[in-house]
C-alpha positions as CSV (number, residue, x, y, z in Angstrom):
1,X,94.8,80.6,-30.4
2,X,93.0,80.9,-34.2
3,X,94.0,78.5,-36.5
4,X,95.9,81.1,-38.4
5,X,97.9,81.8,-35.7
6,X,98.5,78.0,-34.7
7,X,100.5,77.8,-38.6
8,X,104.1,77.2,-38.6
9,X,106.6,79.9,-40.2
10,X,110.2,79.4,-40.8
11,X,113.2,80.5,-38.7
12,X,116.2,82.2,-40.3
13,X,119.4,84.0,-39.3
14,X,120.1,87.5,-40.5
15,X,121.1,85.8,-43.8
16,X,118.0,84.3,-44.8
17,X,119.4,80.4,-44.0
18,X,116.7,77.7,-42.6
19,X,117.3,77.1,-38.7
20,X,113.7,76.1,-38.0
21,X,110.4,77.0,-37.0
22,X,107.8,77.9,-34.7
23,X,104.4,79.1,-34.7
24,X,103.0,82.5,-35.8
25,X,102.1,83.6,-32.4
26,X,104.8,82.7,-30.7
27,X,107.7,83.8,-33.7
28,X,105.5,87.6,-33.4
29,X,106.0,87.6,-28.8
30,X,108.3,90.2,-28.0
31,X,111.5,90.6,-29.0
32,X,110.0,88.6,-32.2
33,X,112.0,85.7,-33.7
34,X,113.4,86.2,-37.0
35,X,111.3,84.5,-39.6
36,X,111.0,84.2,-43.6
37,X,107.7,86.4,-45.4
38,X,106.9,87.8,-48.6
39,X,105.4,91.0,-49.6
40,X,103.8,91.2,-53.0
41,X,102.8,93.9,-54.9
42,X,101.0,94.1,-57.8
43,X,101.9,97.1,-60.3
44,X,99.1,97.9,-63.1
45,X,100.6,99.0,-66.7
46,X,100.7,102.7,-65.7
47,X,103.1,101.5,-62.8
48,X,100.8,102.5,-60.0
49,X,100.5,99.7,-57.3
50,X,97.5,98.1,-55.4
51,X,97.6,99.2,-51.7
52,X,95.4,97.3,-49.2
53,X,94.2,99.1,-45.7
54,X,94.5,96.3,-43.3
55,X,91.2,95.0,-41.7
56,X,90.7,95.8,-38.1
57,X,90.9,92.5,-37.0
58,X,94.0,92.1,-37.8
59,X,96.8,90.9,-35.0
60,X,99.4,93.4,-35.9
61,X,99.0,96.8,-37.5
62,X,95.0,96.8,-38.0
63,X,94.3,99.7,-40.3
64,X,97.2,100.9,-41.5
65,X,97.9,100.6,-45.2
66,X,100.3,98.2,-46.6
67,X,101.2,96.8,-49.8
68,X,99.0,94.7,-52.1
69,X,99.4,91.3,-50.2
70,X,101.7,89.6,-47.4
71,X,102.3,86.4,-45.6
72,X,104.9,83.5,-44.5
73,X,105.3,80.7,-46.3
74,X,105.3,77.3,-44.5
75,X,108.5,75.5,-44.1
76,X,110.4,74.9,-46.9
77,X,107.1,76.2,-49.2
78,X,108.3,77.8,-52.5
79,X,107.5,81.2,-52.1
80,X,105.4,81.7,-55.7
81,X,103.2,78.9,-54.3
82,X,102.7,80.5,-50.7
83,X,102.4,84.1,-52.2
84,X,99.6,83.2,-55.0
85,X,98.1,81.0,-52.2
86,X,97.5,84.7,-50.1
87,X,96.8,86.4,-53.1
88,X,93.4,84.3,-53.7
89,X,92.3,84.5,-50.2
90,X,93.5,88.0,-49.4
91,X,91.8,90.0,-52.9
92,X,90.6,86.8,-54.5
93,X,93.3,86.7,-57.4
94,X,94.5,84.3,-60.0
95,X,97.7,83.2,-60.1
96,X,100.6,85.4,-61.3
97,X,104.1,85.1,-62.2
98,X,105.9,86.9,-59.6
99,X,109.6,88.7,-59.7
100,X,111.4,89.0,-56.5
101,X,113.2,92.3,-56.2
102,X,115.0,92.5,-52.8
103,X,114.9,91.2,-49.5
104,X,113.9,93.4,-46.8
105,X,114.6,92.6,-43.0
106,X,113.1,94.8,-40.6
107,X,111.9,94.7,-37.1
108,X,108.3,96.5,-35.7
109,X,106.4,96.5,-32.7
110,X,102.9,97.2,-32.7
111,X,102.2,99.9,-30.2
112,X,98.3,99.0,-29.5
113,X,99.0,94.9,-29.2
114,X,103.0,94.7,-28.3
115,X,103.1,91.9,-31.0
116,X,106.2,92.0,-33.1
117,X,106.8,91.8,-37.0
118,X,111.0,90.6,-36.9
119,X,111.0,89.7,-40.4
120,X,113.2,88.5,-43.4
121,X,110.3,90.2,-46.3
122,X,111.1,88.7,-49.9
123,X,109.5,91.5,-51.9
124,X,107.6,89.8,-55.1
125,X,106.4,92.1,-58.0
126,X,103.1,90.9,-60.3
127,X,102.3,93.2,-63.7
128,X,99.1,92.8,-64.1
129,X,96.5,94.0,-65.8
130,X,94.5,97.4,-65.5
131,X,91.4,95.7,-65.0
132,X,92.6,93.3,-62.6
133,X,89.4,91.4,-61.0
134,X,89.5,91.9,-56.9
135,X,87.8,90.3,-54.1
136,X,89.1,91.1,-51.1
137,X,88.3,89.2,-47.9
138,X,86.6,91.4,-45.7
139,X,88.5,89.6,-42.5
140,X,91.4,90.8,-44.2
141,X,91.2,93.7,-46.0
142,X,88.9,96.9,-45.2
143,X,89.4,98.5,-48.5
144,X,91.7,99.0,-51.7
145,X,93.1,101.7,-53.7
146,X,96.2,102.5,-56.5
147,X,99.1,104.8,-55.5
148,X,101.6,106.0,-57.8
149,X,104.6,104.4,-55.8
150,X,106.9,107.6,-56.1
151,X,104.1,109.9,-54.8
152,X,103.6,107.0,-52.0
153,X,107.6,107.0,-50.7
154,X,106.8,111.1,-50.5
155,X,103.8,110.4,-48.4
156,X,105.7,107.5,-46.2
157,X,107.9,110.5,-45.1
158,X,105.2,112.8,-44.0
159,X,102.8,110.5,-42.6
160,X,104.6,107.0,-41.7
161,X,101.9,106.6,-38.8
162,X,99.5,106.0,-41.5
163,X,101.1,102.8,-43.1
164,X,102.4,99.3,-42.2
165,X,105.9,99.6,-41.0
166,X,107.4,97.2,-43.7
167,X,106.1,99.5,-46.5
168,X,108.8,101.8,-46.9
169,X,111.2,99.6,-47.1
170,X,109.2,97.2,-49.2
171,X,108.5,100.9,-51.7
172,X,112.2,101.1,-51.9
173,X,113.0,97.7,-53.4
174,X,110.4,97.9,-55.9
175,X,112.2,101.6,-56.8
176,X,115.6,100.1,-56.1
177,X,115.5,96.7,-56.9
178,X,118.4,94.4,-55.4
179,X,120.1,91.6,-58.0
180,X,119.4,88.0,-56.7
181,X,121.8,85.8,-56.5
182,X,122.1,82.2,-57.7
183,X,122.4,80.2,-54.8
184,X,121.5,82.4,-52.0
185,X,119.7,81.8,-48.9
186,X,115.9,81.0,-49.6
187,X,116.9,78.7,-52.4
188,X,114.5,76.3,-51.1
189,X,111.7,78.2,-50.6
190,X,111.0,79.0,-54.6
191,X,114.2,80.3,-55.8
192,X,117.4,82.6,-55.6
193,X,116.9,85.6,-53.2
194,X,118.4,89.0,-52.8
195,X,120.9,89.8,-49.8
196,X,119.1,91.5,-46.5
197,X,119.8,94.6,-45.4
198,X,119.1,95.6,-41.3
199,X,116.5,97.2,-40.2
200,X,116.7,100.5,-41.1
201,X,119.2,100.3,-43.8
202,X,119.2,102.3,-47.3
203,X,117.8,99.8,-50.2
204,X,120.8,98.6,-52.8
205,X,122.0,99.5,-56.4
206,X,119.5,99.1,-58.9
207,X,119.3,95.5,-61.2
208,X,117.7,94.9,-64.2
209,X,115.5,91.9,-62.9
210,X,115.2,89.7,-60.3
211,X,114.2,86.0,-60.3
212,X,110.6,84.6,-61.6
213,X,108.4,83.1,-59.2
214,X,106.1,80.7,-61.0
215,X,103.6,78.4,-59.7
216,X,100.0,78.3,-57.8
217,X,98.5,77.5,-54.9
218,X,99.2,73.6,-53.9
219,X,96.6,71.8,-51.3
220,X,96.9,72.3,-48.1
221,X,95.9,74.2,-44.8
222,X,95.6,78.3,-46.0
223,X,97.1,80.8,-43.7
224,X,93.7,82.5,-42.4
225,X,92.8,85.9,-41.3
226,X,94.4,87.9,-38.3
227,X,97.9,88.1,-39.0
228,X,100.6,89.1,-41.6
């Protein structure tokens, strides 16, 4: 087992509420266990956002593309802090100030490997700038490119073989984006959260904003190539 895969993610029910942990490769063994993750995606000022082809390493879903950056937090790690730790290993980015903007939970099973992605995906938005600085890991990430997201949910449609299954439903929540609430589950992990929706379930109403993420990178083991 890699040392990436040897890291501990957390447990949730369908709500999103802490009821433990176990490792990445077991929690991704058919029929998956549900556990907490993040997707990020970082939109430049023309609103296009940075996809990433998955390296063909990878555990799960090796070459498809997905969004900008994704990953689990530990247990009971804020999720700004686990999310800006990916983002400098993954594309080699500073820290950002992050929005969540819905909670996606989905269920995958990679066809090649049999692994399975059974997810609870809080979906965290970074503006940044046009000329954003990139150095993606090649263990990670085989290469990079902007998408206008509206011409991306068109293409998910056509050709959904080509992209990470999470995607679409992480696209919708950026286009529809879910209002957090104040005390919901994920509290502990860097803030209020949106409510889940099951796999295969429409996005909800639009909000005006979500919650702010702040924070960096603490010390500490990194979540290393292979996986989500």
């Amino acid at each position: 087992m890699t040392s990436r895969e040897a890291h501990l993610v957390e447990l949730v029910d369908d709500a999103g509420q802490a009821i433990g942990a176990d490792t990445v490769a077991s929690a991704h063994q058919p029929p998956g266990r549900l556990h907490r993750a993040f997707s990020v995606l970082l939109v430049d000022p023309d609103g296009r956002i940075l996809l990433q082809q998955r390296a063909a390493v990878k555990t799960r879903f090796p070459l498809r593309w997905a969004n900008s950056c994704c990953g689990h937090p530990l247990p009971g790690q804020p999720l700004a802090e686990a999310a800006n730790r990916r983002l400098a290993e993954e594309l080699g980015v500073a820290p950002v100030d992050l929005t969540e903007v819905g909670v996606h939970l989905y269920q995958a099973e990679d066809p090649t490997t049999g692994r399975v992605e059974f997810e609870y995906d809080h979906v965290l938005r970074a503006d940044v700038p046009a000329d954003l600085p990139t150095r993606p890991d090649p263990a990670e990430i085989a290469t990079l490119r902007w998408v206008d997201p509206h011409e991306l949910a068109a293409d998910l449609d056509v050709t959904p073989q080509a992209y990470a299954p999470w995607l679409s439903g992480v696209v919708d929540r950026l286009l529809r984006p879910t209002a957090p609430t104040a005390d919901g589950p994920g509290a502990n992990s860097a803030g209020p959260t949106a409510g889940g929706t099951a796999p295969g379930a429409a996005g909800g109403a639009a909000s005006s904003g979500g919650a702010v993420l702040s924070g960096g990178p603490a010390d500490g083991a990194p979540e290393r190539s292979g996986g989500r």
